[in-house]
C-alpha positions as CSV (number, residue, x, y, z in Angstrom):
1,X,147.9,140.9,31.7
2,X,149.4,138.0,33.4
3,X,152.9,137.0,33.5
4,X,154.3,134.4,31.0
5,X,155.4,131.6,32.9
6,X,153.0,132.1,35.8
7,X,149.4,132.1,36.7
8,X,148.0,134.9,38.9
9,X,144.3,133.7,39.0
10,X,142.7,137.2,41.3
11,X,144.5,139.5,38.3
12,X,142.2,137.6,36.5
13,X,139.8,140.6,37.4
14,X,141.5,143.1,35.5
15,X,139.9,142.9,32.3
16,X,136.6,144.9,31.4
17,X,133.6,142.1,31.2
18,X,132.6,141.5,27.5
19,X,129.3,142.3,25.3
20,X,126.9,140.2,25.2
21,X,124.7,139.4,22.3
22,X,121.2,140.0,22.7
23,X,118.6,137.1,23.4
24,X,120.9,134.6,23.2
25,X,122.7,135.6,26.5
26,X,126.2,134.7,26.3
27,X,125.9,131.7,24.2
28,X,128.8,131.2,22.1
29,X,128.2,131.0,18.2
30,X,130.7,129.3,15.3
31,X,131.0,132.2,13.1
32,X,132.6,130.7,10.1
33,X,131.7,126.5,9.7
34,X,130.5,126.2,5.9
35,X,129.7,129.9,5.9
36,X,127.2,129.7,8.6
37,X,126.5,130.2,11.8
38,X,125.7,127.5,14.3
39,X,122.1,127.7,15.4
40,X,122.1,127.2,19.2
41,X,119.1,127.1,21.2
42,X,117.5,129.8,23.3
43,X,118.6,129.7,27.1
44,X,116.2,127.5,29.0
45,X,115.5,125.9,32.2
46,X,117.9,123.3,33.8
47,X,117.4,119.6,32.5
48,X,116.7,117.1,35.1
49,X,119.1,115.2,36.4
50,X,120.7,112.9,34.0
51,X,120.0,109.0,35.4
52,X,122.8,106.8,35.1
53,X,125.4,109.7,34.9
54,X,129.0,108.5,33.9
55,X,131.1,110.0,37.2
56,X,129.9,111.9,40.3
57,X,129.7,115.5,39.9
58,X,128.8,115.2,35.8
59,X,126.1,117.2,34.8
60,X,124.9,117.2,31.3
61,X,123.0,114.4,29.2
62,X,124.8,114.2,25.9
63,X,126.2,111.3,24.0
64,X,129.9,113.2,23.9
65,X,131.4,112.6,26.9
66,X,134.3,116.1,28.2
67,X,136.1,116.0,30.8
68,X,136.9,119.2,33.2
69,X,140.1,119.4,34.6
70,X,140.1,121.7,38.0
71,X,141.8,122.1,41.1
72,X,138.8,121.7,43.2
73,X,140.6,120.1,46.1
74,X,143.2,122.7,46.4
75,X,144.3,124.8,49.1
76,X,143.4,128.7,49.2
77,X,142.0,130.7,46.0
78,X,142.9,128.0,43.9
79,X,140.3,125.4,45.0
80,X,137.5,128.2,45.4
81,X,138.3,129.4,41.6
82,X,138.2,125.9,40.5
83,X,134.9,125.5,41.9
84,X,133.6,128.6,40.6
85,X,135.1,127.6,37.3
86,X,132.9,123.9,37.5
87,X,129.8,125.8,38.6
88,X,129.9,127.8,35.6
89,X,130.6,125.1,33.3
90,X,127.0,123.7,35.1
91,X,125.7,126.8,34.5
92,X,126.5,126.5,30.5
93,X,125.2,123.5,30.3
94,X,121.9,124.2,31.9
95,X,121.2,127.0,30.5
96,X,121.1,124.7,27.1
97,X,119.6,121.4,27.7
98,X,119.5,120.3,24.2
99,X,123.4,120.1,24.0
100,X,124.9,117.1,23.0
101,X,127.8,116.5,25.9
102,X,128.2,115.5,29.5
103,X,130.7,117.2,31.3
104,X,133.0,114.9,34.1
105,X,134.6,117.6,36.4
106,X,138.1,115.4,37.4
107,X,140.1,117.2,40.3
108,X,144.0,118.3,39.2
109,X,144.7,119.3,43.0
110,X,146.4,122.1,41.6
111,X,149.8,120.1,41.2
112,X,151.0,118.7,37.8
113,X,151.2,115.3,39.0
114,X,147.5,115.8,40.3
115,X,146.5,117.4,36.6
116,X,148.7,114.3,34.4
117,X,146.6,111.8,36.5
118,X,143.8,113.5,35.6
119,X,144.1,113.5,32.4
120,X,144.7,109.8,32.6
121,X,141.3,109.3,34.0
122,X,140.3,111.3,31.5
123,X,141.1,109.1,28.4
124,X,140.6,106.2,29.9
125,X,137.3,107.1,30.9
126,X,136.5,108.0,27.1
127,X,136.9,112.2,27.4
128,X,136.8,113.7,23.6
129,X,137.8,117.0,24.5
130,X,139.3,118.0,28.1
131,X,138.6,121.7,29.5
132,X,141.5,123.1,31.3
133,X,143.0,123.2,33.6
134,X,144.1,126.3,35.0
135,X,147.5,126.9,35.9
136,X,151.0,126.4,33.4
137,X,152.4,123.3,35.1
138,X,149.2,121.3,34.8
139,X,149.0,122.2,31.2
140,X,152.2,120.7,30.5
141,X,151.3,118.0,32.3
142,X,147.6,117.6,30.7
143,X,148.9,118.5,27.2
144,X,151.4,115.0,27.3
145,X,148.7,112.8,28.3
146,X,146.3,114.3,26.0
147,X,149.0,115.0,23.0
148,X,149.5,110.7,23.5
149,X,145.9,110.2,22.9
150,X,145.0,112.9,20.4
151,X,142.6,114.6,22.2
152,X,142.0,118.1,22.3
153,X,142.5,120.3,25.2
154,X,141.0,123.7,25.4
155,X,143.1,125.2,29.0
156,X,142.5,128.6,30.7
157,X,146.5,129.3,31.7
158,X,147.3,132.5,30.8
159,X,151.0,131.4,29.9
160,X,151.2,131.1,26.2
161,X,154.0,128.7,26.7
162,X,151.6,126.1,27.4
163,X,149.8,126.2,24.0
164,X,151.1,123.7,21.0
165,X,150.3,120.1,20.2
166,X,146.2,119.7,21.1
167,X,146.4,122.3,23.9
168,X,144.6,125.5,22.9
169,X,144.8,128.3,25.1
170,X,141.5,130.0,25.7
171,X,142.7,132.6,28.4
172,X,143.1,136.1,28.0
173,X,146.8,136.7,26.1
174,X,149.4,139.7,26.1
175,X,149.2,139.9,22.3
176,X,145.7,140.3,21.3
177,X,146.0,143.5,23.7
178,X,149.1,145.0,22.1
179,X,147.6,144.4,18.4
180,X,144.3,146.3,19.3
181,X,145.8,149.2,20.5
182,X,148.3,149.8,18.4
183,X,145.8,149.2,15.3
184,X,143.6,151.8,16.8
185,X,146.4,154.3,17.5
186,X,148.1,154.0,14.2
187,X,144.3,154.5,12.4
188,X,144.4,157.7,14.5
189,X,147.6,159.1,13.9
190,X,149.7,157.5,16.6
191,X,152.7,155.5,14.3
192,X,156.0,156.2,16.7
193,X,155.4,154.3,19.8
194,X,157.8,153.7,22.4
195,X,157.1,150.8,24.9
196,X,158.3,150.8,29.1
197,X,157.3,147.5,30.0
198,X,158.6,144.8,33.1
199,X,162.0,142.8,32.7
200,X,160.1,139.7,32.7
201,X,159.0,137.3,30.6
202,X,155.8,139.2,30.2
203,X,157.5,142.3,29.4
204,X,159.1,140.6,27.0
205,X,156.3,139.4,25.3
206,X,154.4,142.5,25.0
207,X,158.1,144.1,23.6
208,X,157.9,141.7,20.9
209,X,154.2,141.9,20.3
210,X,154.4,145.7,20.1
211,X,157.6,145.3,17.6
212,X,155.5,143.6,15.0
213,X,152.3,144.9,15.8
214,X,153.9,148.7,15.1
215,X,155.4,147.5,12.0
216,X,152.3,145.3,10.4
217,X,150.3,148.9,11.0
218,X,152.9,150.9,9.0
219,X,154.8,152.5,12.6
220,X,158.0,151.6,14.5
221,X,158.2,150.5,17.9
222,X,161.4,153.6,18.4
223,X,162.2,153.1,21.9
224,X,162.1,150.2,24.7
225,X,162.7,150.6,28.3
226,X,162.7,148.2,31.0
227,X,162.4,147.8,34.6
228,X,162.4,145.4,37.4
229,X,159.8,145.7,40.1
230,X,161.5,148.3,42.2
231,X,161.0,152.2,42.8
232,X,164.9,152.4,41.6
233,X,164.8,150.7,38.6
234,X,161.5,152.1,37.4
235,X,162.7,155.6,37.7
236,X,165.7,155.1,36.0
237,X,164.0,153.2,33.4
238,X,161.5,156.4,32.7
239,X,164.1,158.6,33.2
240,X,165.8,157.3,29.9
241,X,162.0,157.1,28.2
242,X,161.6,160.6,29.3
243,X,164.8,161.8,27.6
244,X,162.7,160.6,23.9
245,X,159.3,161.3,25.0
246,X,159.8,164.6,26.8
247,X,160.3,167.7,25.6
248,X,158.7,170.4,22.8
249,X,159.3,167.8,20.0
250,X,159.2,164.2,21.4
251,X,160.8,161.3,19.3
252,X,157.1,159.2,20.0
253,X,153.4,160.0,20.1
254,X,152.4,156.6,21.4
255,X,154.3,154.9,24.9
256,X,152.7,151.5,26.1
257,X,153.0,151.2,29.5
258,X,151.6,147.4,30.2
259,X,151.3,147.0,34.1
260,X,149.1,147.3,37.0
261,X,148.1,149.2,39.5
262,X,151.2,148.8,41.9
263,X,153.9,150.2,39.5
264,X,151.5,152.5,37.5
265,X,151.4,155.6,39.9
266,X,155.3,155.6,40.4
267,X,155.4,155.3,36.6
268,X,153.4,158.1,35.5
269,X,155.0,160.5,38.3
270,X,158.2,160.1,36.9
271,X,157.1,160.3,33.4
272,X,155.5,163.6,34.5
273,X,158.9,164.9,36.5
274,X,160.9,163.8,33.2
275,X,158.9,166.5,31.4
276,X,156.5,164.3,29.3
277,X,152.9,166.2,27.7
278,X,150.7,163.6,27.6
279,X,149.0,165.8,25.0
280,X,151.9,164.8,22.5
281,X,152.3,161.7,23.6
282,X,149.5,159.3,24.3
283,X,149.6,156.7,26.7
284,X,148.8,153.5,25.8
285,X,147.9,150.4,28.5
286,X,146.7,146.6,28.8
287,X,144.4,145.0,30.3
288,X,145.9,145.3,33.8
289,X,144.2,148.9,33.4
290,X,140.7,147.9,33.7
291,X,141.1,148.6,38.0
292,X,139.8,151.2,39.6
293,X,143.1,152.3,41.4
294,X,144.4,152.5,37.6
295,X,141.3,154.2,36.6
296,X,141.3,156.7,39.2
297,X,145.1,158.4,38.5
298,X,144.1,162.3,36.9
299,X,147.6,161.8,34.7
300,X,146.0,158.8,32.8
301,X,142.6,160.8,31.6
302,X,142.0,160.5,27.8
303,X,144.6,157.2,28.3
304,X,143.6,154.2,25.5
305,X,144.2,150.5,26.3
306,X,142.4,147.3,25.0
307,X,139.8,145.2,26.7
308,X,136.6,143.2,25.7
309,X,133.5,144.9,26.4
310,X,131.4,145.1,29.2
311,X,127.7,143.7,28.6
312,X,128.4,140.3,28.5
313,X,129.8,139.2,31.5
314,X,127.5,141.3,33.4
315,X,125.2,139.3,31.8
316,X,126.5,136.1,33.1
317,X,127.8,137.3,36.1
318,X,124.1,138.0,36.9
319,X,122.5,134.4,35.8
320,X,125.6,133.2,38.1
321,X,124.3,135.0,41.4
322,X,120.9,133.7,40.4
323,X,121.8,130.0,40.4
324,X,124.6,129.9,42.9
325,X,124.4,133.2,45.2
326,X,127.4,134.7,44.6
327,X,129.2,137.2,42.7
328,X,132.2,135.1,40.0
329,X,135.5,136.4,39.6
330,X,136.0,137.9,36.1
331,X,137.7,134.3,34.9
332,X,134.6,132.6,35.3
333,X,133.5,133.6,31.3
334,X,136.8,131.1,30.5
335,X,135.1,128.4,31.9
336,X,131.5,129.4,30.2
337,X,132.8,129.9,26.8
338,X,134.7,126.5,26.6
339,X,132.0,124.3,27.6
340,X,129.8,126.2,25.2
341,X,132.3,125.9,22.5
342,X,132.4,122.1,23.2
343,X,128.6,121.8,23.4
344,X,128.3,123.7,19.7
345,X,131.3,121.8,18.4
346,X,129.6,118.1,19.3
347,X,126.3,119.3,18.0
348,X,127.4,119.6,14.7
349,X,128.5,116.0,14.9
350,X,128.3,113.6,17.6
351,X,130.6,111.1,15.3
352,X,133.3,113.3,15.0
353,X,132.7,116.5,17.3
354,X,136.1,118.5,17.5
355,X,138.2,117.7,14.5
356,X,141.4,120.4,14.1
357,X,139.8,121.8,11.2
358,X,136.9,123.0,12.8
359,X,139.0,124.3,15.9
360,X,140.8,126.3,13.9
361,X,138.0,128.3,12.1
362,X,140.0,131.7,10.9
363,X,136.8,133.3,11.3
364,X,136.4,132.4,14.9
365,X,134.1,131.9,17.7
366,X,131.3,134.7,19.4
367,X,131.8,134.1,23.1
368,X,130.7,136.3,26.5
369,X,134.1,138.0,26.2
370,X,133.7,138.7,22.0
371,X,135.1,137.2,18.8
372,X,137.7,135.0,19.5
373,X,140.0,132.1,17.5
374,X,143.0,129.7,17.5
375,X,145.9,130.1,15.9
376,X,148.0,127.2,14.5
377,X,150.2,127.3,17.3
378,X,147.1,127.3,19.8
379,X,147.2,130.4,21.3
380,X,144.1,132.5,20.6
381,X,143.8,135.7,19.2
382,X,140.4,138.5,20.6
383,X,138.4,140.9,18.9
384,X,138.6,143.7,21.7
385,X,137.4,147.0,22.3
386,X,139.0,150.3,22.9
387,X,138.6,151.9,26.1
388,X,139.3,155.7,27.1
389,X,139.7,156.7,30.6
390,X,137.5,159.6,31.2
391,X,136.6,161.1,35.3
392,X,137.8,157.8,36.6
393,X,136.2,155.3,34.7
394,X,136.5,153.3,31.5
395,X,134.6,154.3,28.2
396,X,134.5,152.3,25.1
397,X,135.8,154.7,22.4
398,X,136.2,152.0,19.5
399,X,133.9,149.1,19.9
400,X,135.3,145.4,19.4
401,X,134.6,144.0,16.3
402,X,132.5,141.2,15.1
403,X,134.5,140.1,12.7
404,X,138.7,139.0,12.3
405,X,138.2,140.6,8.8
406,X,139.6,144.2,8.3
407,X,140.0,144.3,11.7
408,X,143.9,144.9,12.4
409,X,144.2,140.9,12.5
């Protein structure tokens, strides 16, 4: 999972790619408006181009004008991810000609002074929604400018800082990882965890997530250990876990370990030198896991963590090589399930397309990456899956849900 407070757009690729939902391809559905679905039509051939568009670069042909917020002229992987990010948006939109918005990509440059007069543009060019943009600072930024003129922004940062006011966060966030697993591991047994996670911000966050997620599920979040990104300081760290997890009668049967795949291995060989079975104790992860150097570590076989599952994004992933010849990172759904969320929103009602109301449907969204919905403070919550790690690779154990309802939420 990404740090709080930062954006790390290539870990981006850590989480498994979602499920996909038969002939409608990745199309995102409202699952609770009025008690019905939204129909939504049928993938189909691109629309011609629209004649008279509003702004270079705006594809679409809709009456409700979104704008897209992207770094497109920045420097490095942020200016290729923002480009992938407006291709896909294209890709959504062609895929269903039918849908009632145009979409103006507008270029942050990856700064928050670039992203504010953005968002400027935005209004002023008569945006009723903004997607994006991608990283914290631009959020901020975005979410004053848009906040002013009470129009809702739907961003892909990954710091849940940036949510409140008309910014929703869409990207993927510590704490619907922490309440899946721990609502799977307590239905199976698992009710004493312990947690060693990074002295950060992020650590923090999944500390506090596992804290009320353990307790909500009828367990107790015993024992917390934390660590700064050295060899030193992780060892000591799991020396102290190992003193309550090790031996014949360990204080926990559950230990989240939330990171990636440069701390893991030094992690797990302590944990295993500190005398920890990890018969007794199971070891519980992120999404940071889904990696194949995570993957492939023999101590971590049998290993839980959450994710969404995988059909989905394969299944855009492959319509994206199709159209634009080359493979997208695994942020690319982010951008996909926003403009389709803004394209099934204004269908509903052109006059009034994204009220709060209908934003904050407690039943959710279907997207390429599963159920999802906003909370009140507009960070999202996922319906993931459980995944197992079995000979090196990931296998879905408990699959997501469809619905919020008797799900752990």
């Amino acid at each position: 999972m990404l740090s709080a407070g930062r954006d790390h757009v290539q870990r981006a690729t850590r989480r498994a790619i979602a499920k996909g939902f038969g002939a409608l391809a990745g199309a995102l559905l409202l699952a609770g408006c009025s008690g019905t679905n939204l129909p939504f039509p049928q993938p189909q051939q691109p629309a011609p181009p629209q004649q008279g568009a509003p702004a270079p670069g705006a594809f679409g042909s809709g009456p409700v004008q979104v704008a897209l917020l992207l770094p497109l002229s920045a420097t490095g992987n942020a200016g290729a991810t923002g480009q992938v990010l407006r291709n896909v948006s294209e890709l959504s939109v062609s895929e269903f000609p039918s849908a009632s918005i145009t979409v103006v990509p507008i270029d942050t440059r990856g700064t928050p002074e670039g992203a504010r007069a953005a968002a400027e543009q935005a209004v002023q060019g008569g945006a009723r929604m903004i997607l994006g943009p991608l990283f914290s600072g631009e959020v901020a930024a975005v979410g004053q400018v848009a906040g002013s003129a009470n129009i809702p922004v739907i961003a892909f940062s990954s710091d849940p800082n940036a949510a409140g006011g008309t910014v929703r966060l869409l990207s993927f966030l510590a704490e619907s990882d922490v309440n899946r697993i721990v609502f799977h591991a307590a239905q199976n047994g698992r009710k004493a965890f312990g947690a060693l996670v990074p002295e950060s911000a992020y650590g923090l966050i999944v500390e506090n997530a596992m804290r009320h997620a353990a307790s909500r599920n009828g367990g107790q979040l015993i024992a917390v250990e934390r660590y700064k990104p050295d060899t030193t300081s992780i060892q000591q760290a799991v020396g102290q876990m190992a003193a309550i997890a090790g031996g014949s009668q360990p204080r926990i049967n559950a230990l989240m370990i939330p990171d990636g795949a440069a701390a893991m291995p030094h992690i797990i060989a302590a944990l295993q030198s500190g005398g920890v079975d990890f018969g007794k104790v199971k070891l519980l992860g992120s999404g940071q896991w889904d990696d194949p150097a995570i993957l492939k570590l023999p101590q971590l076989a049998g290993a839980w963590f959450a994710a969404p599952e995988p059909a989905g994004f394969a299944a855009l992933s492959s319509r994206y090589q199709a159209r634009f010849g080359a493979v997208p990172p695994r942020i690319a759904s982010l951008a996909y399930d926003a403009t389709s969320l803004a394209a099934a929103l204004a269908g509903m009602d052109v006059a009034n397309p994204f009220p709060p109301s209908r934003l904050q449907s407690r039943d959710g969204f279907q997207g390429t990456d599963g159920i999802f919905r906003f909370d009140s403070s507009g960070r999202n919550e996922r319906g993931l899956a459980v995944l197992e790690i079995q000979a090196g690779a990931a296998r879905v154990v408990q699959p997501a849900p469809k619905t919020f309802r008797g799900s752990g939420f």
